[in-house]
C-alpha positions in Angstrom: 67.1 64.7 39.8 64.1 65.3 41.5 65.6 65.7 44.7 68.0 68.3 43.5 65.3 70.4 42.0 62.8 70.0 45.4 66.8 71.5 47.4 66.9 74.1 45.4 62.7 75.5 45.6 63.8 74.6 49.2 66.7 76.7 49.6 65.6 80.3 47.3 63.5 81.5 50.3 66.3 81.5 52.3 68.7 83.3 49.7 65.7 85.6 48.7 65.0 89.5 50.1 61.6 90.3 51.1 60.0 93.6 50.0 61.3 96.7 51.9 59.5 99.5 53.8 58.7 102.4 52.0 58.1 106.1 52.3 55.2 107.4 50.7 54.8 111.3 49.7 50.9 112.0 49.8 48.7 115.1 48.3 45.3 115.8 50.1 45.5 111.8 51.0 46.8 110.5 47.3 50.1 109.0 45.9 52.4 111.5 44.6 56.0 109.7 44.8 57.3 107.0 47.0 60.9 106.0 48.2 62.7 103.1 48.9 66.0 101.7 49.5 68.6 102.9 47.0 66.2 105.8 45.5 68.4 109.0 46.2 66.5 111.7 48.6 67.2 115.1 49.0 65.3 116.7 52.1 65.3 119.4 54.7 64.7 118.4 58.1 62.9 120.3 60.8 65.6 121.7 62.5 66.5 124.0 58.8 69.1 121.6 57.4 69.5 120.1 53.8 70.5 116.8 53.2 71.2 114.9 49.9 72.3 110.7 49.4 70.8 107.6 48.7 68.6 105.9 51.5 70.1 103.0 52.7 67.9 101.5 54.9 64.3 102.0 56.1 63.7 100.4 59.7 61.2 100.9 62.7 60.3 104.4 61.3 64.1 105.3 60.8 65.3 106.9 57.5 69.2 105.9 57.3 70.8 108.2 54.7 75.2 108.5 54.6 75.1 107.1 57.7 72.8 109.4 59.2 69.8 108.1 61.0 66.4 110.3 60.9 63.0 109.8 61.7 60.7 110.6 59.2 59.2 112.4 61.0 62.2 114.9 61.8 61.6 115.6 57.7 60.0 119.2 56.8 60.5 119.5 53.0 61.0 116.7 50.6 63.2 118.3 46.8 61.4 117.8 44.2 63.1 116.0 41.1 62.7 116.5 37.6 64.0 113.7 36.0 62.3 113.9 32.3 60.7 117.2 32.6 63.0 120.1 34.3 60.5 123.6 34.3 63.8 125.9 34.9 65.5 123.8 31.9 62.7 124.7 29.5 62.0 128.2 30.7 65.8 128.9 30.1 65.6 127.1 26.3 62.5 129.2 25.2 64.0 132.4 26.4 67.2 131.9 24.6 64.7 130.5 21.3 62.8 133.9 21.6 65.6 136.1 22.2 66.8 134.2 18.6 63.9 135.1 16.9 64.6 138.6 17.7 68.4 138.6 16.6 67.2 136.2 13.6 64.6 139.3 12.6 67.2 141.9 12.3 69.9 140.0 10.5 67.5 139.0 7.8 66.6 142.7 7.7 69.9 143.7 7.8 70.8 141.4 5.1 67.7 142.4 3.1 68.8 146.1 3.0 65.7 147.0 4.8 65.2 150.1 7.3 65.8 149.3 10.6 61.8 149.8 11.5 61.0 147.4 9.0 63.4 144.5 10.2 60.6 143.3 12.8 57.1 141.7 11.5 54.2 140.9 14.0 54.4 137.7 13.4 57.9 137.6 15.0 57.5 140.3 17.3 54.5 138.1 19.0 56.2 134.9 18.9 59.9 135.9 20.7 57.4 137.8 23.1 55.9 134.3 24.2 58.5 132.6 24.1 60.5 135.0 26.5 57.4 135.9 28.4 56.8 132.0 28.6 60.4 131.3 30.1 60.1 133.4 32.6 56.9 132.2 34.3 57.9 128.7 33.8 61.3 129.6 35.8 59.6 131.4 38.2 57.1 129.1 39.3 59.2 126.1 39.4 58.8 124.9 42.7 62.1 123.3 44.2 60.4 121.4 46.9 56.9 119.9 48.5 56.6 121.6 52.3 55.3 118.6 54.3 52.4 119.6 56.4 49.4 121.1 55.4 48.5 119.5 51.4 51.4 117.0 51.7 51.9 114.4 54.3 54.8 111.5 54.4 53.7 108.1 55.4 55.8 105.3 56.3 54.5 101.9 55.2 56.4 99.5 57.1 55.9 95.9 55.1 56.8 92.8 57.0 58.6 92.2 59.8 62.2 93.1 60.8 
């Protein structure tokens, strides 16, 4: 029995994977996101063009996405992804929650037999201003992607060897 169980501790190195290389996305010099094998990538490369897919392998400083090879170095602009927090999501909800206050105000006016100038308090008026006002800035300065260069730099951290 003990023989068997020395095989096996034996024989797991050999069915094991060692750790992969990885991509690191750095701003001013710290962490930001990193990417390895199977993490999907969307990126613009320096000659203008957009691509989207799943890495597949990372080797000898080599990006291989659909089949694709790149160097990392080819890569200008890395997407960014929202994945629990979308800004253009949230702008779009609180604009459509203000513009409902607004309609909500003059219904219950309407409904209360009031004159039209007295459908709207301040209270209300404020608050659907925000929330409107609020959408649009957080639409408008969601930023789709991190320009690499200047603040943000992409490091490959090749672990092991190949």
């Amino acid at each position: 029995m003990r023989r068997i169980i020395i095989l096996i501790f034996c024989i797991i190195p050999f069915l094991s994977r060692a750790q992969n290389n990885v991509l690191v996305l750095e701003k001013n010099g710290m962490h930001v996101k990193s990417y390895t094998v199977g993490d999907p990538l969307t990126f613009e490369t320096i000659y203008g063009q957009w691509f989207v897919g799943t890495i597949e392998d990372l080797r000898h400083d080599t990006v291989y996405i659909s089949g694709q090879a790149f160097s990392y170095k080819e890569i200008a602009a890395v997407s960014r992804d929202h994945a629990s927090w979308n800004p253009k999501v949230w702008g779009s909800t609180a604009i459509v929650i203000g513009a409902g206050v607004g309609v909500l105000g003059a219904v219950n006016g309407g409904i209360r037999g009031d004159k039209a100038s007295q459908w709207y308090t301040t209270s209300g008026i404020v608050l659907g201003s925000a929330l409107i006002g609020g959408g649009i800035i957080l639409i408008a300065t969601a930023k789709k992607y991190y320009t690499l260069g200047g603040r943000f730099q992409l490091q490959y951290l090749q672990v092991g060897r190949r």
